[in-house]
C-alpha positions as CSV (number, residue, x, y, z in Angstrom):
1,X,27.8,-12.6,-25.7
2,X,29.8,-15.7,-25.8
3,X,29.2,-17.9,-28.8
4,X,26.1,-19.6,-27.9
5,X,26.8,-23.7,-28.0
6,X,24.0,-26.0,-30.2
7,X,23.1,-29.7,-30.0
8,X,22.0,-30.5,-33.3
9,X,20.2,-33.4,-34.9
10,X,18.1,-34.7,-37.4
11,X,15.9,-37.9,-39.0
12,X,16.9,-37.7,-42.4
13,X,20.5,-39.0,-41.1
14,X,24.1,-37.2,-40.9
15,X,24.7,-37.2,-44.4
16,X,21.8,-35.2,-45.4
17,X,21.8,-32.0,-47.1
18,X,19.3,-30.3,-44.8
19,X,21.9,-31.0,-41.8
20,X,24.6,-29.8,-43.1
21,X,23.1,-27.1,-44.6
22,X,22.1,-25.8,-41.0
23,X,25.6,-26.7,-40.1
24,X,27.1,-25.0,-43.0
25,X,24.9,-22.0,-41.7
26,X,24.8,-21.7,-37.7
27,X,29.1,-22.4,-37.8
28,X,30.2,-19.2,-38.4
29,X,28.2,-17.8,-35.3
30,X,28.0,-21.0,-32.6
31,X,29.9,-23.9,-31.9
32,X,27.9,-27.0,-32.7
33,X,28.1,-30.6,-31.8
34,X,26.2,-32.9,-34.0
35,X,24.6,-36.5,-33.7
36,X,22.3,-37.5,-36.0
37,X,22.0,-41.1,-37.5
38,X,24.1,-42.8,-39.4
39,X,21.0,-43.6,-42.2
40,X,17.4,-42.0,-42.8
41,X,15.0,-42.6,-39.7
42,X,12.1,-40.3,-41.2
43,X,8.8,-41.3,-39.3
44,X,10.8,-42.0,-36.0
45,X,9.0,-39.9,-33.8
46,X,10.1,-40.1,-30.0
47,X,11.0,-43.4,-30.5
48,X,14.2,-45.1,-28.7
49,X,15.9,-48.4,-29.4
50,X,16.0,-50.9,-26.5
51,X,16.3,-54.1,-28.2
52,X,20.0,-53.7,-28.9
53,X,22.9,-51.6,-28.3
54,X,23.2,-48.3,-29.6
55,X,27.3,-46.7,-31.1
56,X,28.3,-43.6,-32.5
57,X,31.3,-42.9,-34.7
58,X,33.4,-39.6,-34.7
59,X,33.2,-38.0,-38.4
60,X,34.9,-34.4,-37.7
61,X,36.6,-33.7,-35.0
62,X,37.9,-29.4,-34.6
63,X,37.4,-26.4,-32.8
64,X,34.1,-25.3,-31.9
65,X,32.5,-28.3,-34.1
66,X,32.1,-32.1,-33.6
67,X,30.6,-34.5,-36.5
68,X,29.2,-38.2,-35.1
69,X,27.3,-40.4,-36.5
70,X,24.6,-42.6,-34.6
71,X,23.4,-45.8,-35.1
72,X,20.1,-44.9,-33.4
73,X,16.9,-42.8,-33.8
74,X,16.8,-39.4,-33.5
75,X,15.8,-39.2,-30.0
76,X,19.0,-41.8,-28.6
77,X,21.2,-39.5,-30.8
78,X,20.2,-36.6,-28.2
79,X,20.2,-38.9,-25.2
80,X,23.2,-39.8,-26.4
81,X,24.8,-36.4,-27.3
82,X,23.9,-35.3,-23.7
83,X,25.2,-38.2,-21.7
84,X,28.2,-39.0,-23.4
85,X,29.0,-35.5,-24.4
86,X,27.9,-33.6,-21.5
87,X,31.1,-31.3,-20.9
88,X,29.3,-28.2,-21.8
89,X,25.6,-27.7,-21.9
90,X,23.8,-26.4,-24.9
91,X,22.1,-23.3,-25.1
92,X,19.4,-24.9,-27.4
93,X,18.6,-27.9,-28.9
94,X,17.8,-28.2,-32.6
95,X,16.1,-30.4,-34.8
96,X,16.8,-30.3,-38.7
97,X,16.7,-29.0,-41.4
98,X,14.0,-31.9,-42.4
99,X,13.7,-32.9,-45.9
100,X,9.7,-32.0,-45.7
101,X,6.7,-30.9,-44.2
102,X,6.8,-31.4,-40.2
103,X,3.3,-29.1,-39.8
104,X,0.0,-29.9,-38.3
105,X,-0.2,-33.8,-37.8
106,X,3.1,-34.4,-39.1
107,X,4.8,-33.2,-35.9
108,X,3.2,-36.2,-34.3
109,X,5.1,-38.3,-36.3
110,X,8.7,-37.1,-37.1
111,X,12.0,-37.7,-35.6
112,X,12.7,-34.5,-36.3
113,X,10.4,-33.2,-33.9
114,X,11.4,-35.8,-31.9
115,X,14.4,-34.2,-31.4
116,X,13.1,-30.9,-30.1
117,X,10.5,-32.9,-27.8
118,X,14.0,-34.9,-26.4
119,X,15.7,-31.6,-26.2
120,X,12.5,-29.7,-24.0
121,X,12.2,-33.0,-22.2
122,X,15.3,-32.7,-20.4
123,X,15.3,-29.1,-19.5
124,X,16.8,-27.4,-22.7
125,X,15.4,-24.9,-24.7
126,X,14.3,-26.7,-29.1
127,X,13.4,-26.0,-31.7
128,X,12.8,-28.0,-35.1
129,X,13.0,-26.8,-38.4
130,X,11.7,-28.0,-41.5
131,X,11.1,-27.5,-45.2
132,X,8.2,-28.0,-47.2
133,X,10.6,-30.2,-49.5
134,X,11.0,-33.9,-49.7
135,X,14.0,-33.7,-52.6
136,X,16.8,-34.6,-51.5
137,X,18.8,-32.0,-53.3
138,X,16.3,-29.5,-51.6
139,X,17.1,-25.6,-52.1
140,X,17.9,-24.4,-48.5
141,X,19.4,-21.1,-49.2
142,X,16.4,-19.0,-48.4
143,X,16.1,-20.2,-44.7
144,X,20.2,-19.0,-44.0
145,X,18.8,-16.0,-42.6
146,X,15.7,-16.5,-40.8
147,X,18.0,-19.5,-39.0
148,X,20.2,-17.4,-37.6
149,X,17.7,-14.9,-36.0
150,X,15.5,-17.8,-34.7
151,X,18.5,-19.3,-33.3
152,X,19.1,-16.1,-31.3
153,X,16.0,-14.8,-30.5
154,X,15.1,-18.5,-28.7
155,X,17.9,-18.6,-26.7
156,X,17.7,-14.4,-25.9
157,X,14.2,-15.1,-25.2
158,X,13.8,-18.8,-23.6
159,X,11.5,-20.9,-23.6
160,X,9.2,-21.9,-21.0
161,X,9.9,-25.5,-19.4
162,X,8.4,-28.2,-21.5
163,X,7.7,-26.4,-24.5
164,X,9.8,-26.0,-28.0
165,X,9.3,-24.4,-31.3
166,X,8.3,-26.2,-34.0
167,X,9.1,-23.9,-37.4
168,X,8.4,-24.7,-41.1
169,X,9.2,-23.1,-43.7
170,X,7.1,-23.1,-47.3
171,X,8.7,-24.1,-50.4
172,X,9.2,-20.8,-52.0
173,X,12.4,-18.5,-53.2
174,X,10.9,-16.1,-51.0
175,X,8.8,-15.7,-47.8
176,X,5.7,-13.3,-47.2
177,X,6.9,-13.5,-43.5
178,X,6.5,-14.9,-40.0
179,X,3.3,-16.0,-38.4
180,X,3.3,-17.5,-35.4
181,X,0.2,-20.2,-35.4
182,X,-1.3,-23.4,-34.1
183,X,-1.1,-26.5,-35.2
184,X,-3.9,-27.3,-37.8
185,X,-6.2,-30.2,-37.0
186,X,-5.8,-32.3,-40.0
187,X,-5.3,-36.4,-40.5
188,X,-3.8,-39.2,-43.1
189,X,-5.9,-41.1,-44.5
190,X,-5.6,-43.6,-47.7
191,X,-2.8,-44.8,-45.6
192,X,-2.2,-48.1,-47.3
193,X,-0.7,-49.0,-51.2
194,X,-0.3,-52.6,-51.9
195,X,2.8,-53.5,-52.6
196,X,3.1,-56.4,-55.5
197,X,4.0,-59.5,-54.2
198,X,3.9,-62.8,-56.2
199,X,2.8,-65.5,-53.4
200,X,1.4,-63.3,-50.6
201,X,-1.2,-60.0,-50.8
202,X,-0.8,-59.3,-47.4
203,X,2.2,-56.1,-48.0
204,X,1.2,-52.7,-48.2
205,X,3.4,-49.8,-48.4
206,X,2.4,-46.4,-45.9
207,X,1.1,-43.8,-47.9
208,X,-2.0,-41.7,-48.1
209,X,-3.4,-38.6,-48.5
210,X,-3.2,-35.7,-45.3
211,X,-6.9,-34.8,-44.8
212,X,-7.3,-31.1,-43.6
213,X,-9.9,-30.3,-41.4
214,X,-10.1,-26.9,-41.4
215,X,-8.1,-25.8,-44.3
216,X,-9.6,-21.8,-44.4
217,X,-8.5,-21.5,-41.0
218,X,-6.7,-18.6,-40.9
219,X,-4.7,-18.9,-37.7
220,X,-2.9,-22.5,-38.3
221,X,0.1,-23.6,-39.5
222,X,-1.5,-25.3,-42.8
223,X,-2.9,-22.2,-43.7
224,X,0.2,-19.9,-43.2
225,X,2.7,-22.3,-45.2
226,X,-0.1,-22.3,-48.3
227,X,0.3,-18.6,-48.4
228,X,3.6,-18.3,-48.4
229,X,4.4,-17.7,-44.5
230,X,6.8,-19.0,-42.4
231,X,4.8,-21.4,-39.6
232,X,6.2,-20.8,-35.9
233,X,4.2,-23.0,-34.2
234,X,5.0,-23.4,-30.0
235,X,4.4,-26.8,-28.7
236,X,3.8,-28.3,-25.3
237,X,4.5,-31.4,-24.4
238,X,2.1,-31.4,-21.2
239,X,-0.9,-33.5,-23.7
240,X,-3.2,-33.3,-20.4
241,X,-6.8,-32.5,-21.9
242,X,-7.2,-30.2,-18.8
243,X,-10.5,-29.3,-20.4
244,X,-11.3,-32.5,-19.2
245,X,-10.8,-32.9,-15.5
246,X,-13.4,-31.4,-14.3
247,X,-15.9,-33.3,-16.3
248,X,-14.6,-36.8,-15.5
249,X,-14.2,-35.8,-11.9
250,X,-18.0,-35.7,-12.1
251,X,-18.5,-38.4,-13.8
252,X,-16.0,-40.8,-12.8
């Protein structure tokens, strides 16, 4: 097999050590072409800018790896990666590594998902990786291996169309293993911490608490991270509540 070739990305921007980390990683065994942001867009989600113009700059520039910077969100950095470097076409499409926990309702929310939502979105197999870490001198060296083989086994095994992988790991030196879940039904809530102000009370910052739902759950992604698992959780991006139809064919 020819070295597989990976788009990669991220929302904790280009400088990261979560990036570079996977970089640091996947190089010896891929060729890799990364565009991730030129600064932090945590929280991005599938967002895009329209508003104004988006740039990248070339960092690194050698065989089998390129290095650009976006001024973007995560998602334009894969629009972008695709459009403007569309020589060769990846064999998968990753997300990460994300400087903390991308499970349950967090996927809704991150750019780092975003990324693997992008990725499926145009036809490519994704996949998102994250740690259960916000620091941002993180301790990544216990993912190096599982990487690898997730790398390989998604693109051996493909995806189906509109779907991607959405994989956290816990914050341990150690794993108990790999459990392949769904996404826990959980919420934030608490959400808003005033922030001092001496003329005006009306700025909060976004905070909160996450609210699980069904934290004994024993087939979810919350539950398999608190014991020590690694969460593979596959994702559609079809959100039809086809439970549904029927019932509003009736009634409607």
């Amino acid at each position: 097999m020819s070295r597989p070739y990976l788009l990669v990305s991220n929302d904790d921007g280009v400088t990261a050590k979560g990036i570079n980390f996977l970089v640091d990683t996947l190089r010896p065994v891929a060729d890799l072409l990364v565009v991730a942001p030129d600064s932090p867009r945590s929280g991005a989600g599938c967002s895009i800018t329209s508003v104004r113009p988006i740039h990248y700059d070339v960092l690194l520039s050698e065989p089998g790896l390129t290095v650009c910077s976006c001024s973007g969100t995560p998602v334009d950095c894969v629009k972008l990666a695709l459009n403007v470097f569309g020589e060769r076409r990846p064999d998968l499409v990753i997300g990460g590594i994300n400087h903390g926990d991308n499970s349950s309702v967090n996927a809704h929310y991150s750019g780092t998902m975003g990324v693997a939502t992008e990725g499926a979105l145009q036809g490519y197999p994704a996949v998102a990786f994250s740690l259960c870490d916000h620091s941002p001198d993180a301790d990544f060296s216990p993912l190096a291996p599982y990487l690898v083989d997730f790398v390989f086994k998604a693109i051996a095994a493909g995806l189906p169309p509109f779907t991607c992988l959405n994989i956290n790991f816990p914050r341990r030196p150690r794993f108990e293993g790999v459990r392949v879940c769904r996404m826990a039904r959980s919420r934030w809530a608490r959400e808003l911490s005033p922030c001092p102000h001496p003329r005006d009370d009306r700025y909060f910052w976004l905070a909160g608490d996450c609210d699980e739902l069904e934290p004994d759950a024993p087939d979810t992604d919350r539950w398999a991270l608190a014991h020590g698992y690694v969460a593979v959780t596959p994702t559609q991006l079809d959100v039809t509540a086809t439970g549904l139809i029927e019932i509003l064919r009736n009634v409607l």
